[in-house]
C-alpha positions in Angstrom: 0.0 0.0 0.0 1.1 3.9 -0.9 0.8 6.8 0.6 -1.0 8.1 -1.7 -3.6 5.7 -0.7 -4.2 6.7 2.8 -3.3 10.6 2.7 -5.4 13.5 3.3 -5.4 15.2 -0.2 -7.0 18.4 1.2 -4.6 20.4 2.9 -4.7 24.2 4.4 -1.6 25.7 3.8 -0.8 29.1 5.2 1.8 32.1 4.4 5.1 32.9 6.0 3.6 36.4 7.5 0.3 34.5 8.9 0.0 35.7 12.2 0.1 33.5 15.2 -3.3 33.6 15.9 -4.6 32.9 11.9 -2.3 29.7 12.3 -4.0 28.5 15.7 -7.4 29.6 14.7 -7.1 27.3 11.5 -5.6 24.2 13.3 -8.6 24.6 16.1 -11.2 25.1 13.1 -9.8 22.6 10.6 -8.9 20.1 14.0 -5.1 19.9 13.0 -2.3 19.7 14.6 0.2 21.4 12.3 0.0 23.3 9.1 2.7 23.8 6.0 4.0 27.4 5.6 4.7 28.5 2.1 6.7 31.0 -0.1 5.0 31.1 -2.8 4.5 27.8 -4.0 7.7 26.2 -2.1 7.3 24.8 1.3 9.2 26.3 3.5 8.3 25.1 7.3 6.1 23.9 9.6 4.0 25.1 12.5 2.7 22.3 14.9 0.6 22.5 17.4 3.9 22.2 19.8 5.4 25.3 18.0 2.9 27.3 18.6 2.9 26.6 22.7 6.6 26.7 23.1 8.0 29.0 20.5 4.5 31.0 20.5 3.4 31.2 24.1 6.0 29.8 26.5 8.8 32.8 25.5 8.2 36.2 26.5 7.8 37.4 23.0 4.2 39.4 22.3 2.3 36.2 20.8 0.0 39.0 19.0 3.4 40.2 17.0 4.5 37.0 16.0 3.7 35.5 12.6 4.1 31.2 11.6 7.6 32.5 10.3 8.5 33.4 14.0 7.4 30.0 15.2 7.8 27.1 12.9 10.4 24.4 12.3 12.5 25.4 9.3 13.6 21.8 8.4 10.6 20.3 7.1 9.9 16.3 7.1 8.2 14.9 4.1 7.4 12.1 2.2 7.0 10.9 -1.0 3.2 10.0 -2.3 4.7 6.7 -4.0 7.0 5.7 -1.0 5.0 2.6 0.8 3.2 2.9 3.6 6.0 0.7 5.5 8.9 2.9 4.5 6.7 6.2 6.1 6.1 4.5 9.0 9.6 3.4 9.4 10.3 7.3 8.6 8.0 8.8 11.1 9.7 6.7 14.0 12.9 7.3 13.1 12.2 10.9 12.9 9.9 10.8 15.9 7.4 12.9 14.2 3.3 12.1 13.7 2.7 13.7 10.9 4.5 14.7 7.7 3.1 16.7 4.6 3.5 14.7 1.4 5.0 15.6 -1.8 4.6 14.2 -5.6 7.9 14.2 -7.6 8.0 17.8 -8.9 8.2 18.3 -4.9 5.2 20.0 -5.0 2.2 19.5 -1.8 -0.6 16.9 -2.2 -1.4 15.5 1.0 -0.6 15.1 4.6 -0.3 11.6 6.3 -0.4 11.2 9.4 1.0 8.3 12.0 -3.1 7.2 12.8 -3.4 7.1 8.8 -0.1 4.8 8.6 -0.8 2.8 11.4 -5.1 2.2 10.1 -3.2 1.0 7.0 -1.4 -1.5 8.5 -4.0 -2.5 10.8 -6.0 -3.2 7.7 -3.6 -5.0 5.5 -3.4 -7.5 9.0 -6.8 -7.5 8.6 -7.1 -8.7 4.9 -3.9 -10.7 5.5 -6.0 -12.8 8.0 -9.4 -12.8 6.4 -7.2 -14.6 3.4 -5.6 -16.8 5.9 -8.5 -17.6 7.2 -10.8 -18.9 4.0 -10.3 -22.2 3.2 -8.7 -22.9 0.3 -10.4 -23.5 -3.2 -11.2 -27.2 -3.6 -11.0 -27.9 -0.1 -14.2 -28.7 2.3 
């Protein structure tokens, strides 16, 4: 299985000078936990959830000044849509992240995946795996 097959293909995107509260507002009304930050049509960062407690909140900088620039991770995570589902799992724990955007092979965005996407995946291709196992096989009764 892909990841194509089990990302979210709709994804809100926001701007490098979106302020703080725009990015939070979206991940409470969308029920995110992180959104891509773009230049243009380049991603350029992230801002999770996290980011926007500890870099946002937790210093002693004006949260009502800051923009997603200000507060997200600069080295962004991805994944390919035609890696296998395995391979972003095996990405995700290495990396220790839950969620990564993904990107088609001109590197542009078309989805987000997420570790409960992966991990439904799996639990479904066990699933199928046993249902097969399970059936008798043809000819026999």
């Amino acid at each position: 299985m892909l990841v194509r097959d089990v990302m979210t293909p709709e994804v809100v995107v926001l701007p490098l000078g979106a302020s703080l509260a725009d990015v939070a507002r979206r991940m409470r009304d969308e029920d995110i936990g992180s959104v891509p930050i773009s230049e243009g049509d380049r991603l350029v960062g992230m801002v999770t959830d996290r980011d926007v407690i500890i870099r946002g909140l937790a210093d002693s900088a004006d949260p009502t000044r800051l923009t997603a620039a200000d507060v997200m991770s600069h080295k962004v995570l991805y994944c390919f849509e035609e890696q296998s589902v395995d391979d972003a799992l095996q990405n995700m724990g290495e990396q220790q992240v839950r969620r990564l955007p993904v990107l088609n092979r001109d590197k542009r965005l078309v989805g987000m995946v997420s570790l409960g996407d992966l991990s439904q995946a799996q639990a479904r291709k066990a699933g199928d795996a046993l249902k097969d196992i399970s059936e008798p096989a043809p000819g026999s009764a």
